[in-house]
RODO-2510 file (C-alpha; in nm, 4 decimals, decimal comma):
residues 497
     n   res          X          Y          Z
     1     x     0,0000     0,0000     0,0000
     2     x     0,1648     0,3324    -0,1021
     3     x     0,0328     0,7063     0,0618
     4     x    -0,0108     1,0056    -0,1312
     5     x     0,0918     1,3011     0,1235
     6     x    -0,0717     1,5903     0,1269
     7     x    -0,0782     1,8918    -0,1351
     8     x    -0,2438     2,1928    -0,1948
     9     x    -0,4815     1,9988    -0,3723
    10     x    -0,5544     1,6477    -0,1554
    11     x    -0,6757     1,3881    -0,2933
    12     x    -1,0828     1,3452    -0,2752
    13     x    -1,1965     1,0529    -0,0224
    14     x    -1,4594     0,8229    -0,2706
    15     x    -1,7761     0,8926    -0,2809
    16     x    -1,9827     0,5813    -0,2036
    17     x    -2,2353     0,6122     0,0561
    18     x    -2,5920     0,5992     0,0755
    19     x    -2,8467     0,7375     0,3444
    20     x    -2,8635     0,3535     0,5027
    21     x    -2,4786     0,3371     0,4999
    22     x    -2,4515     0,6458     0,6887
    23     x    -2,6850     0,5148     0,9184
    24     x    -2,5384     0,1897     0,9926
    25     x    -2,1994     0,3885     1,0530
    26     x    -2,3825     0,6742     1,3012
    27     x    -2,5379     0,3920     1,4556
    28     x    -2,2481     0,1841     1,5464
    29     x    -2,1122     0,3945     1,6905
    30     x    -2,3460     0,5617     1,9082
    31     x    -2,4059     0,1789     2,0251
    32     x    -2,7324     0,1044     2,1538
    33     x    -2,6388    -0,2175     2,2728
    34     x    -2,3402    -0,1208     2,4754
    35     x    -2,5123     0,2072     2,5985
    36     x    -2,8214    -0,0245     2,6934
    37     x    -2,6234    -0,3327     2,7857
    38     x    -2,3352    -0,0846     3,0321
    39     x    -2,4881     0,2815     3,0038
    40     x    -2,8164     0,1991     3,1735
    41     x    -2,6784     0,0204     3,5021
    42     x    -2,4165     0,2748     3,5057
    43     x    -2,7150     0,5992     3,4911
    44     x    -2,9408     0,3821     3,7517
    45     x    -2,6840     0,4031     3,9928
    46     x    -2,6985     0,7809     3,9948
    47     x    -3,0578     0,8539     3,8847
    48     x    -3,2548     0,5225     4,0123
    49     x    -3,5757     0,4139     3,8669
    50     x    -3,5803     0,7139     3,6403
    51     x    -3,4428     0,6355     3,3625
    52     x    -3,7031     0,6614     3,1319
    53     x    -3,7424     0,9874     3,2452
    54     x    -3,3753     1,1015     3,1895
    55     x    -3,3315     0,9587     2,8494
    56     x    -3,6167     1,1654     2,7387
    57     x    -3,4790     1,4850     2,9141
    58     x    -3,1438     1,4056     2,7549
    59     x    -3,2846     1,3903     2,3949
    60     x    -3,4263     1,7486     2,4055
    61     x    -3,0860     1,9163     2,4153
    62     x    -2,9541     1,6472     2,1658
    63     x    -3,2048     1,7084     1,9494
    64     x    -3,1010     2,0954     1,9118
    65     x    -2,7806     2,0053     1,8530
    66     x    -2,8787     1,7375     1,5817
    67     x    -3,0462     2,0592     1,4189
    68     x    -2,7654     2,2640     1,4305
    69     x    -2,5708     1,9658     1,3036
    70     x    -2,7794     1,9040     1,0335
    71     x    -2,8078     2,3135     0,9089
    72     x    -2,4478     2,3460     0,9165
    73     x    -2,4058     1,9951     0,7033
    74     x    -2,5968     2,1788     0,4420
    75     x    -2,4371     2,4990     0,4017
    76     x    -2,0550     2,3500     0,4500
    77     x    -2,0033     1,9719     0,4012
    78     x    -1,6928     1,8903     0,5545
    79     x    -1,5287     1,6455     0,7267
    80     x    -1,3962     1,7881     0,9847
    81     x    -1,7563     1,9339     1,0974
    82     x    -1,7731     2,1236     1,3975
    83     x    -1,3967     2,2039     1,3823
    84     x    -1,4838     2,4096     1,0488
    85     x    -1,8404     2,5311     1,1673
    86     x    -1,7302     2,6691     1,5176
    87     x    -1,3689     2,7772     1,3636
    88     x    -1,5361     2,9983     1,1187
    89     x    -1,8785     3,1004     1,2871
    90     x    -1,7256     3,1727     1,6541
    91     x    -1,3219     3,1720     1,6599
    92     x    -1,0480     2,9412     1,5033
    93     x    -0,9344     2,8555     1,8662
    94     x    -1,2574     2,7334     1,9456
    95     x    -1,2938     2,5026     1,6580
    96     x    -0,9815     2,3102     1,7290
    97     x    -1,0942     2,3016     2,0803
    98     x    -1,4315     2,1274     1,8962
    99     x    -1,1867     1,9249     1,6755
   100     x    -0,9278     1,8254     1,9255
   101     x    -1,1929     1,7451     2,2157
   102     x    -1,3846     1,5075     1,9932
   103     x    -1,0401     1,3522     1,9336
   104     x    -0,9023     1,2827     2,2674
   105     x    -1,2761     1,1946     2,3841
   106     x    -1,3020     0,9329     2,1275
   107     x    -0,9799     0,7780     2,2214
   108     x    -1,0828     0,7462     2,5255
   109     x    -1,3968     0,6090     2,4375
   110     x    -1,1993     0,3156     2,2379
   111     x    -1,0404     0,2655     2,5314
   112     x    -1,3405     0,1865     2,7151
   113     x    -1,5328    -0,0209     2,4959
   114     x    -1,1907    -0,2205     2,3978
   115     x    -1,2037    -0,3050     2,7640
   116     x    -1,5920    -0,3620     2,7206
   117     x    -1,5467    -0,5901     2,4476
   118     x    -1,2930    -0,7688     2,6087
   119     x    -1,5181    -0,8088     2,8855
   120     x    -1,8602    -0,9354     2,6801
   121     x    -1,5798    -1,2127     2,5219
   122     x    -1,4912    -1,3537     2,8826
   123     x    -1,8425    -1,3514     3,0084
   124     x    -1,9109    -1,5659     2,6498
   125     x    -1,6261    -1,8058     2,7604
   126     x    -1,7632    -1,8880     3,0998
   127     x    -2,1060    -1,9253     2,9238
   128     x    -1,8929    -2,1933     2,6977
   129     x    -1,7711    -2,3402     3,0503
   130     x    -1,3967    -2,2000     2,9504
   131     x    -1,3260    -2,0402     3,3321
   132     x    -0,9490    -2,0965     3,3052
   133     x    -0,6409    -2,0637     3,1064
   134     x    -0,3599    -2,2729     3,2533
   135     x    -0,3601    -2,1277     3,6359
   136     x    -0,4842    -1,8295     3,4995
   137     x    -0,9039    -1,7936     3,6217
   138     x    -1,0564    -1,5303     3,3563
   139     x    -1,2410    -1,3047     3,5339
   140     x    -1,4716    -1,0223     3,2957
   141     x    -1,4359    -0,7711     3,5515
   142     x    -1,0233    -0,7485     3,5808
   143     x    -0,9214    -0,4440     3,3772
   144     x    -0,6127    -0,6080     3,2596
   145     x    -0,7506    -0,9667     3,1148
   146     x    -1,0648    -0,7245     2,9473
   147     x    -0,8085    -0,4720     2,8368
   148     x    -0,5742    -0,7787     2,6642
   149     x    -0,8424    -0,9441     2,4968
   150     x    -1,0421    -0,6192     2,3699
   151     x    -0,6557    -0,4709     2,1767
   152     x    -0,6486    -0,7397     1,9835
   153     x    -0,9803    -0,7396     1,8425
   154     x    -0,9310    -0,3264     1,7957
   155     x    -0,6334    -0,4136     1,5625
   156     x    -0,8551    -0,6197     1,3178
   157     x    -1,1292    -0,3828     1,3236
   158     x    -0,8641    -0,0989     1,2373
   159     x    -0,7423    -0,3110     0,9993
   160     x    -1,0836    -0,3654     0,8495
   161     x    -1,1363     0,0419     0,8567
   162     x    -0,8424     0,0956     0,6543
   163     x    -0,9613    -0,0826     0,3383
   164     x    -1,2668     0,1481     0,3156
   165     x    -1,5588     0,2750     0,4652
   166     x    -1,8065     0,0887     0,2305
   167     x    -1,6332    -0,2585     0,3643
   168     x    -1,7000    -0,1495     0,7181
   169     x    -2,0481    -0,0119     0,7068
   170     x    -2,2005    -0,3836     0,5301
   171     x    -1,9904    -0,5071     0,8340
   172     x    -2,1255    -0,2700     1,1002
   173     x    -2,4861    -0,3436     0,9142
   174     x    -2,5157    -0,7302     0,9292
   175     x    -2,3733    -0,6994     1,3312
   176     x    -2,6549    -0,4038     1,3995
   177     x    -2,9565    -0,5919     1,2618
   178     x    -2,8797    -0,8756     1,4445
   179     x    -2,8099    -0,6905     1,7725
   180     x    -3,1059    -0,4897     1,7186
   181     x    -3,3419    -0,8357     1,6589
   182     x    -3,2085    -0,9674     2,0076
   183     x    -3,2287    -0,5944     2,1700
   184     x    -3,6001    -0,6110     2,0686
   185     x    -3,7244    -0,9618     2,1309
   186     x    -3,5216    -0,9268     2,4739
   187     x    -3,6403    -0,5774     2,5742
   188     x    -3,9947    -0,6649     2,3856
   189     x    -4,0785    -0,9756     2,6053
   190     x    -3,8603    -0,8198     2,9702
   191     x    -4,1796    -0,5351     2,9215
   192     x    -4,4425    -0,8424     2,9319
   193     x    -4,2680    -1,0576     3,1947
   194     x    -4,0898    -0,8570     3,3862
   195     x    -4,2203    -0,9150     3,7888
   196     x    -4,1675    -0,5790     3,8487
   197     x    -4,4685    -0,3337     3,8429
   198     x    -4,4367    -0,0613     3,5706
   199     x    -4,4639     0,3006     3,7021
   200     x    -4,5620     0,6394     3,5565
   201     x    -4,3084     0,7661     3,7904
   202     x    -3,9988     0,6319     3,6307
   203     x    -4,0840     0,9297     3,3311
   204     x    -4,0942     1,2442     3,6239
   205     x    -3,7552     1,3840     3,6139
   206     x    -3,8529     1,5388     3,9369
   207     x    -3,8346     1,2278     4,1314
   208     x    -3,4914     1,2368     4,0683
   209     x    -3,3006     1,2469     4,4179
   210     x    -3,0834     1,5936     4,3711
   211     x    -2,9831     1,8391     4,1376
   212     x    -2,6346     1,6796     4,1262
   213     x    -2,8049     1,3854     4,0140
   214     x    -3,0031     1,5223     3,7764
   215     x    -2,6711     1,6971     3,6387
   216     x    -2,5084     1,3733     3,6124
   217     x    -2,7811     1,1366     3,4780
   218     x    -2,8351     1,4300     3,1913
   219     x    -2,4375     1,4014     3,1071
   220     x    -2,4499     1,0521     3,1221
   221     x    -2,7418     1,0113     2,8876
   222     x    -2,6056     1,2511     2,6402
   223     x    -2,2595     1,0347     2,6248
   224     x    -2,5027     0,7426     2,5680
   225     x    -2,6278     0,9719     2,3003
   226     x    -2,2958     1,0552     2,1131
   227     x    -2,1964     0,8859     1,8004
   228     x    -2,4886     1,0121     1,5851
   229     x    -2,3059     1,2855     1,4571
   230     x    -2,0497     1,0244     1,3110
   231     x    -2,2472     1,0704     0,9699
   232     x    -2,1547     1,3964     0,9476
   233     x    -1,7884     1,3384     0,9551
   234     x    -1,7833     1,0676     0,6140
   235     x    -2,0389     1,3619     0,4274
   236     x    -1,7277     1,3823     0,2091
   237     x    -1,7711     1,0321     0,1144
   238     x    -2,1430     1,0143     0,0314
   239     x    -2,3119     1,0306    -0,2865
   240     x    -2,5101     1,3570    -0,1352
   241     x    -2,3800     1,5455     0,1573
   242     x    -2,8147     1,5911     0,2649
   243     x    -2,7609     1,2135     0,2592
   244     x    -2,5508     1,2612     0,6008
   245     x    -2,7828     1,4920     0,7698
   246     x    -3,0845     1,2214     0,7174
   247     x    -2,8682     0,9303     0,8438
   248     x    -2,7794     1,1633     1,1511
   249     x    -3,1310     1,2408     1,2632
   250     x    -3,2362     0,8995     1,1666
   251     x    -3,0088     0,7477     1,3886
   252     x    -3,0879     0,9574     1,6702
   253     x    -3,4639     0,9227     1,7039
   254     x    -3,3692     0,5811     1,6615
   255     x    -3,1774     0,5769     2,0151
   256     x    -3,4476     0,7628     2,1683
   257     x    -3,6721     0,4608     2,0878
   258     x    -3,4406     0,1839     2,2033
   259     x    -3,2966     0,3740     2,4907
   260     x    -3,6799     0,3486     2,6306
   261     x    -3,7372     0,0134     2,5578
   262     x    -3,4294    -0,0942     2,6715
   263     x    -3,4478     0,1147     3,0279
   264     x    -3,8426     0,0351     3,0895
   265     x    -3,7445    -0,3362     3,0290
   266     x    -3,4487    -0,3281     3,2682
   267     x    -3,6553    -0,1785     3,5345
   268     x    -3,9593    -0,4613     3,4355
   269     x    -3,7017    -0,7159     3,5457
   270     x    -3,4440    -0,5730     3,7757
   271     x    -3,4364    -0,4287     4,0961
   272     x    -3,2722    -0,0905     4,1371
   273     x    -2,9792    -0,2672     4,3379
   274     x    -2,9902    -0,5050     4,0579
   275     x    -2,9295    -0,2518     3,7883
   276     x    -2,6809     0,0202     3,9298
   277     x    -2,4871    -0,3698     4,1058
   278     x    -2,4071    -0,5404     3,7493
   279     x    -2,1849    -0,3021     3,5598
   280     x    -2,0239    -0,4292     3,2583
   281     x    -2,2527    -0,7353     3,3231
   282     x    -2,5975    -0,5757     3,2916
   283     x    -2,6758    -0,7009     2,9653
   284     x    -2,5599    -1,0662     3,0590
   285     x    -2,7603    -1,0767     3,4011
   286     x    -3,0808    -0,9147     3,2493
   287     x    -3,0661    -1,2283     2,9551
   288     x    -3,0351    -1,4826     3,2372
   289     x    -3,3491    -1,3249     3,3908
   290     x    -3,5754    -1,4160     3,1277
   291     x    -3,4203    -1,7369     2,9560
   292     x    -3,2418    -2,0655     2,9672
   293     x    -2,9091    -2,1040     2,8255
   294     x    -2,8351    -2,1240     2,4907
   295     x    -3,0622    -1,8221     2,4687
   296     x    -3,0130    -1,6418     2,7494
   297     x    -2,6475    -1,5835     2,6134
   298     x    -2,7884    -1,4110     2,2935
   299     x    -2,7835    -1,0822     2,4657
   300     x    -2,4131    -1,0778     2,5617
   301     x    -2,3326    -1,1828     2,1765
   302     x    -2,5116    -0,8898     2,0732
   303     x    -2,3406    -0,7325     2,3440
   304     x    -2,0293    -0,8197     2,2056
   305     x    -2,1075    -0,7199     1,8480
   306     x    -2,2003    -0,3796     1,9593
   307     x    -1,8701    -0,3116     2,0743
   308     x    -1,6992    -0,4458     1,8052
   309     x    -1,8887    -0,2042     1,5763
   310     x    -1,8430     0,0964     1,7766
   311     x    -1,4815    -0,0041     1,7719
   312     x    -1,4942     0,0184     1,4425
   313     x    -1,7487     0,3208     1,4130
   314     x    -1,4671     0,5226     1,6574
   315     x    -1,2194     0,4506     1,4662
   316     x    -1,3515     0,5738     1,1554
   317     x    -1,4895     0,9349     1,1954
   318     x    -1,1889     1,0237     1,3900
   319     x    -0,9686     0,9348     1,2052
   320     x    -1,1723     1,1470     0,8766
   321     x    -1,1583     1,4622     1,1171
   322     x    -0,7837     1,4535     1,2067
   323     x    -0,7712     1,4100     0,7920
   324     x    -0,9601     1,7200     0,7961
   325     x    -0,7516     1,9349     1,0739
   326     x    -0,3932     1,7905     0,8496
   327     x    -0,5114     1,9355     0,5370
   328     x    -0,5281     2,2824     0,7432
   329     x    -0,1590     2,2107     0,8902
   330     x    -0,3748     2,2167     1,2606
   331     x    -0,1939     1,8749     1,2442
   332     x     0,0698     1,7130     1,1457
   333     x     0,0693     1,5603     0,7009
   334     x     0,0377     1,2148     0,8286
   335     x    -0,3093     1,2570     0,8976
   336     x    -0,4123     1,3649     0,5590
   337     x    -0,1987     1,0668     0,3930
   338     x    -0,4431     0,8994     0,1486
   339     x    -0,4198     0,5669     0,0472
   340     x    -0,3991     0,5272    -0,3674
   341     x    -0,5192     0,1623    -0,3445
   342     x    -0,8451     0,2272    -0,0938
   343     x    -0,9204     0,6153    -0,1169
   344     x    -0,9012     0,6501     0,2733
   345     x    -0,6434     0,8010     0,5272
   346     x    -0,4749     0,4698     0,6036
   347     x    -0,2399     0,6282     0,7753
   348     x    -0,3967     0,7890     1,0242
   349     x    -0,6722     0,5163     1,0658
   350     x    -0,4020     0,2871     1,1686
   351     x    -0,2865     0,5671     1,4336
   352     x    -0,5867     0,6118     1,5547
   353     x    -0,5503     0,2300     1,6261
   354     x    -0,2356     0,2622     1,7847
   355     x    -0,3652     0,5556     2,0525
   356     x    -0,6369     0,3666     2,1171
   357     x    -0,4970     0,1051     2,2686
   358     x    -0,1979     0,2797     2,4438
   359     x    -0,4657     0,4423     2,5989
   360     x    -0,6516     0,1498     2,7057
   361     x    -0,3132     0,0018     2,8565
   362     x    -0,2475     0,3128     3,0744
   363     x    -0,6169     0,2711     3,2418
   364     x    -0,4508    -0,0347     3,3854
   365     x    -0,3985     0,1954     3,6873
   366     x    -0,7613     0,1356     3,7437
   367     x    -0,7758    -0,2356     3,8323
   368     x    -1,1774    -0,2900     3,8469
   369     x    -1,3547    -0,2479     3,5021
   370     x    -1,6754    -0,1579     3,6422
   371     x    -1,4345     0,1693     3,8266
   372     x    -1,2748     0,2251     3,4413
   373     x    -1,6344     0,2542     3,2766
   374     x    -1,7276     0,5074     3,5608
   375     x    -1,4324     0,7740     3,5398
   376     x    -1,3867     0,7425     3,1333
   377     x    -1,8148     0,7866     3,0990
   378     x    -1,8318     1,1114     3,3364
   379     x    -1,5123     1,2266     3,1670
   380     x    -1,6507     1,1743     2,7903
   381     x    -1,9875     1,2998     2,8803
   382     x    -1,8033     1,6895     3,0036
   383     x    -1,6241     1,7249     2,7296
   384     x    -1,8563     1,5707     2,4942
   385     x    -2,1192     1,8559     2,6297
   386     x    -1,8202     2,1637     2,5253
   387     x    -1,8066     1,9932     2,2169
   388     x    -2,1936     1,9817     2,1075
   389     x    -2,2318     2,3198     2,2925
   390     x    -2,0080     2,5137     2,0590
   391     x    -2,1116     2,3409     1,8012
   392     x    -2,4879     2,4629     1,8520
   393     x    -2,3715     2,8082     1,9349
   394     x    -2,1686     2,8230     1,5629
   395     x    -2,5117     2,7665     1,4196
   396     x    -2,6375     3,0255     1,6258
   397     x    -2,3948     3,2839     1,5324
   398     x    -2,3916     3,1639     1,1893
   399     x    -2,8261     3,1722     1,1555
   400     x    -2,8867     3,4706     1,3621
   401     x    -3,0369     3,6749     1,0190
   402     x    -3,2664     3,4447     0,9580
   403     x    -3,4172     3,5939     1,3030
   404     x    -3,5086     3,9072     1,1163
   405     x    -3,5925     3,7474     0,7794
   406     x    -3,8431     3,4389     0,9028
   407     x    -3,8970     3,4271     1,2361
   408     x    -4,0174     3,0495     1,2397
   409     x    -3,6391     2,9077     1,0358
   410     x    -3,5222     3,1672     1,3022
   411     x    -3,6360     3,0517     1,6103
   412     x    -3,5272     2,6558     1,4444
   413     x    -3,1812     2,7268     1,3520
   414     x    -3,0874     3,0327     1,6049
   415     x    -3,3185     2,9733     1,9635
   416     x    -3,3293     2,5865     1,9748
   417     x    -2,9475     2,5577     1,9513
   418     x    -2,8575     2,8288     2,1688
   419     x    -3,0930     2,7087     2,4221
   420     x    -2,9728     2,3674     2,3764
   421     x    -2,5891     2,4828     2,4449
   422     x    -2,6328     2,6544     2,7186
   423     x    -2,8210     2,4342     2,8835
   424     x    -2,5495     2,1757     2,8222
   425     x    -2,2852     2,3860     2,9511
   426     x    -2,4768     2,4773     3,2340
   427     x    -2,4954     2,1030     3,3088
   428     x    -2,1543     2,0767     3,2649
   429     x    -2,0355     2,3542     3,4435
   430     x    -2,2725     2,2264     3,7831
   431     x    -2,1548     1,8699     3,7532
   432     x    -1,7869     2,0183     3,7245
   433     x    -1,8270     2,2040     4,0690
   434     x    -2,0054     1,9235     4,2446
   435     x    -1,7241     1,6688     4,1810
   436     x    -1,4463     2,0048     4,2922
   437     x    -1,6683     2,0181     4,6412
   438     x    -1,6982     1,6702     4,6960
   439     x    -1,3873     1,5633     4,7999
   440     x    -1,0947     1,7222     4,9776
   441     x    -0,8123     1,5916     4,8492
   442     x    -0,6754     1,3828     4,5099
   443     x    -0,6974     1,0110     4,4343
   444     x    -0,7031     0,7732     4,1173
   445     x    -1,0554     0,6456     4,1524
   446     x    -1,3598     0,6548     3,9730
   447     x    -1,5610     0,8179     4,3463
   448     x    -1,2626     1,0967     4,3809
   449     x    -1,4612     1,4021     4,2314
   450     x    -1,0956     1,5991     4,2036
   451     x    -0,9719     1,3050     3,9641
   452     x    -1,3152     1,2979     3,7522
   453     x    -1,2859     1,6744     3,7160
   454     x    -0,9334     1,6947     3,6401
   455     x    -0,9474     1,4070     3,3762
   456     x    -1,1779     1,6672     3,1174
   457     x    -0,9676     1,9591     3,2070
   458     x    -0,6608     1,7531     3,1081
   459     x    -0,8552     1,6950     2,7635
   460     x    -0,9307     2,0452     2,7380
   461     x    -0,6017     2,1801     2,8714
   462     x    -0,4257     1,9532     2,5930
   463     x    -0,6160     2,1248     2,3538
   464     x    -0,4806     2,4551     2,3935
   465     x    -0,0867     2,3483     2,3822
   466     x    -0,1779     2,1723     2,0819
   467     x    -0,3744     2,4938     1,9053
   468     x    -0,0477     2,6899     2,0132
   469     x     0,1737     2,4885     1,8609
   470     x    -0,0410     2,4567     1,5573
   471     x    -0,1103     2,8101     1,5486
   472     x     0,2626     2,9693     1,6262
   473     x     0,5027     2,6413     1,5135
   474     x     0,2734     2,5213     1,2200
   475     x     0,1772     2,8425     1,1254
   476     x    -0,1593     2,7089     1,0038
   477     x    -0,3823     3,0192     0,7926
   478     x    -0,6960     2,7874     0,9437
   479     x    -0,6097     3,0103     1,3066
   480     x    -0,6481     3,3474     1,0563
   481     x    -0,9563     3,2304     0,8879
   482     x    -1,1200     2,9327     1,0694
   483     x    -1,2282     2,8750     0,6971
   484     x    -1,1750     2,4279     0,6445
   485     x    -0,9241     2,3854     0,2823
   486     x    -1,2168     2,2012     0,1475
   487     x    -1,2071     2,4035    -0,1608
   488     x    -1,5631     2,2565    -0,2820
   489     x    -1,7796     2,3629     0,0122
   490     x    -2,0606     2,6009    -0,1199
   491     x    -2,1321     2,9145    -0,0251
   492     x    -2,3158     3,0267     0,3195
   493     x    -2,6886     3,0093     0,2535
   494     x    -2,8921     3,2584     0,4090
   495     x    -3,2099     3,1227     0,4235
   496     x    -3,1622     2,7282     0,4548
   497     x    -3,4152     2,4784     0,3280
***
């Protein structure tokens, strides 16, 4: 395989995608399963038997920010999305904020589920009967064995993502409809048998214990949330760039409706203690609720396949917004290396890789797996919140005319996603000083507040060093222009359709 490095003139990623591949790649890796399977137990421990409730409140914000998404998609198709929106709407140091946060966040997110996929394959082995390997007892929950297992399936599916994006969404498409077949029949029949009463109070957010739980369930449910905006950032390799708004807002009202199946189910068949107790385990434990084995492991291989997809899913959109920030000089020409024989940035696909899993190795430090999920999920979901925020207040900026020309598109693409951002920065912001004030002192652990704020400060800090460097060493004209090089993005429309 040979590169072509970058020019003035890079080298066009194919376009190949349709509307239902853009959708199969958004959905991976937002990851129902995995959000449902890990996300859910994780929320109940903070919200309780409201999560019903919190999904929905979480989808409001989301939804503005899908809009905003989906506005700026049409007037500027670009890969590198919310880098180019907020670095030419708002300020060129804010977009590689957007650009570099969704980068670090992401690699820590393949972190995570390569531990989480490690994990789903151990709990399949004891299922097979396999509880040992020499003197060595496999245990799902050890960070290390889940963390071993889950790098070597994140090479192949790197691998896989570097011979094209068409190979990897009929991939990520044959593992989502059969997760999504088992999600339903599962969730589907836990609502009909489920010994647990159903309750019209699991939907009122204001049965919700505090504030600071609110704060957190609402960040949580957002990061369970992320990944639909992953259509926007292959635009530049669909047949028609509307094509990636459609499979964005597809994908995301299709969350909404598995997220509250899947969390009125749980709570139809588990006990609160049973749902914030099980972890990384969740989706096993709720499977052996309601069937006999072989069928009760069906869950945990859709489980399984979930992660495996978003694996791939991370890998991909990341790696097509670092291409993005390279052809700017923000980053360094390997990025924007495309491959002659498979039209993609090999290069930095197979980088992406490589971070990923150093990554995953250094959260060794946190032995339990159930401890890992905890810290990396309130980490993602703060800086995942900046990210959407000034995202939403680009399209503001960017819409604001349409205030005083059509009040109606106005109040759409100008009130709903300013609204949306500050409410998510607001969020943020609270959940930030309630983890400062609850503790006294700093400790590696996913209950030390000072070590879950400083982990998205770290994120956020890096991003400025690297925006210096890029912006004073590089000498990138992206930090005099916040203008993208994609030299065939149209013209700002006005008045969008």
């Amino acid at each position: 395989m040979t590169d072509q490095p970058y020019t003035a003139d890079p080298p066009e990623l194919r376009r190949s995608l349709s509307v239902l591949d853009g959708v199969a790649v958004a959905a991976s890796s937002t990851a129902a399963t995995t959000s449902i399977g890990i996300g859910l137990g994780v929320t109940a421990g903070v919200v309780g038997l409201h999560l019903p409730a919190i999904m929905l409140l979480a989808f409001l914000p989301v939804l503005g920010i899908a809009g905003a998404y989906s506005r700026l998609n049409r007037v500027e198709p670009n890969a590198g999305n919310g880098y180019v929106w907020v670095g030419r709407s708002l300020n060129p140091w804010l977009g590689f904020m957007v650009g570099w946060v969704n980068i670090v966040a992401t690699v820590a997110f393949l972190a995570y589920t390569t531990a989480v996929t490690g994990s789903a394959m151990l709990q399949l082995a004891g299922e097979a009967g396999l509880h040992r390997v020499g003197s060595l007892a496999l245990d799902p929950g050890s960070t290390a064995q889940t963390t071993a297992v889950g790098i070597v399936v994140l090479v192949a599916v790197t691998l896989t993502a570097v011979t094209g994006i068409r190979t990897a969404a009929r991939l990520q498409t044959g593992l989502l409809v059969f997760e999504y077949v088992v999600l339903l029949g599962f969730c589907g029949y836990g609502i009909v048998a489920g010994p647990h009463p159903f309750s019209l109070s699991w939907f009122d957010p204001f049965a919700i214990p505090s504030a600071t739980a609110l704060a957190q369930g609402l960040l949580l449910s957002v990061f369970c949330y992320w990944g639909f905006e992953a259509a926007f950032s292959v635009n530049e390799e669909v047949r028609d760039p509307r094509d990636a708004s459609r499979a964005g807002l597809i994908t995301l009202v299709t969350m909404l409706g598995l997220f509250l199946l899947g969390s009125v189910a749980f709570q139809r068949v588990l006990s609160e203690k049973e749902l914030a107790g099980h972890g990384a385990e969740g989706l096993a434990f709720f499977g052996d609720r309601l069937a006999a084995q072989p069928w009760a492991a069906l869950p945990l291989v859709a489980l399984m396949f979930s992660a495996v997809a978003s694996l791939q899913a991370g890998v991909i959109p990341t790696a097509r917004g670092m291409f993005a920030m390279s052809r700017d000089r923000t980053l360094g020409p390997v990025w924007s290396r495309v491959s002659s024989r498979y039209g993609t940035p090999a290069a930095g696909t197979l980088l992406i890789g490589v971070l990923a899993a150093a990554v995953a190795a250094l959260a060794l430090v946190i032995p339990r797996l159930a401890d890992m999920i905890m810290a990396t999920v309130n980490a993602v979901g703060i800086v995942v919140a900046v990210s959407y925020a000034l995202t939403a207040l680009a399209a503001a900026a960017r819409f604001r005319p349409l205030l005083r020309e059509d009040w109606r598109q106005g109040v759409r693409a100008v009130v709903l996603p300013a609204l949306s951002a500050l409410a998510l920065l607001g969020l943020g912001g609270y959940l930030g000083w309630s983890f400062y004030t609850s503790a006294d002192h700093f400790e590696v652990s996913a209950d030390n507040g000072w070590f879950l704020l400083t982990t998205p400060l770290a994120m956020i800090a890096s991003g400025f060093a690297a925006a210096a460097w890029a912006r004073y060493v590089r000498r990138s004209p992206y930090f005099r222009t916040g203008e993208g090089t994609d030299a065939d993005a149209p013209q700002l429309l006005t008045t969008p359709n």
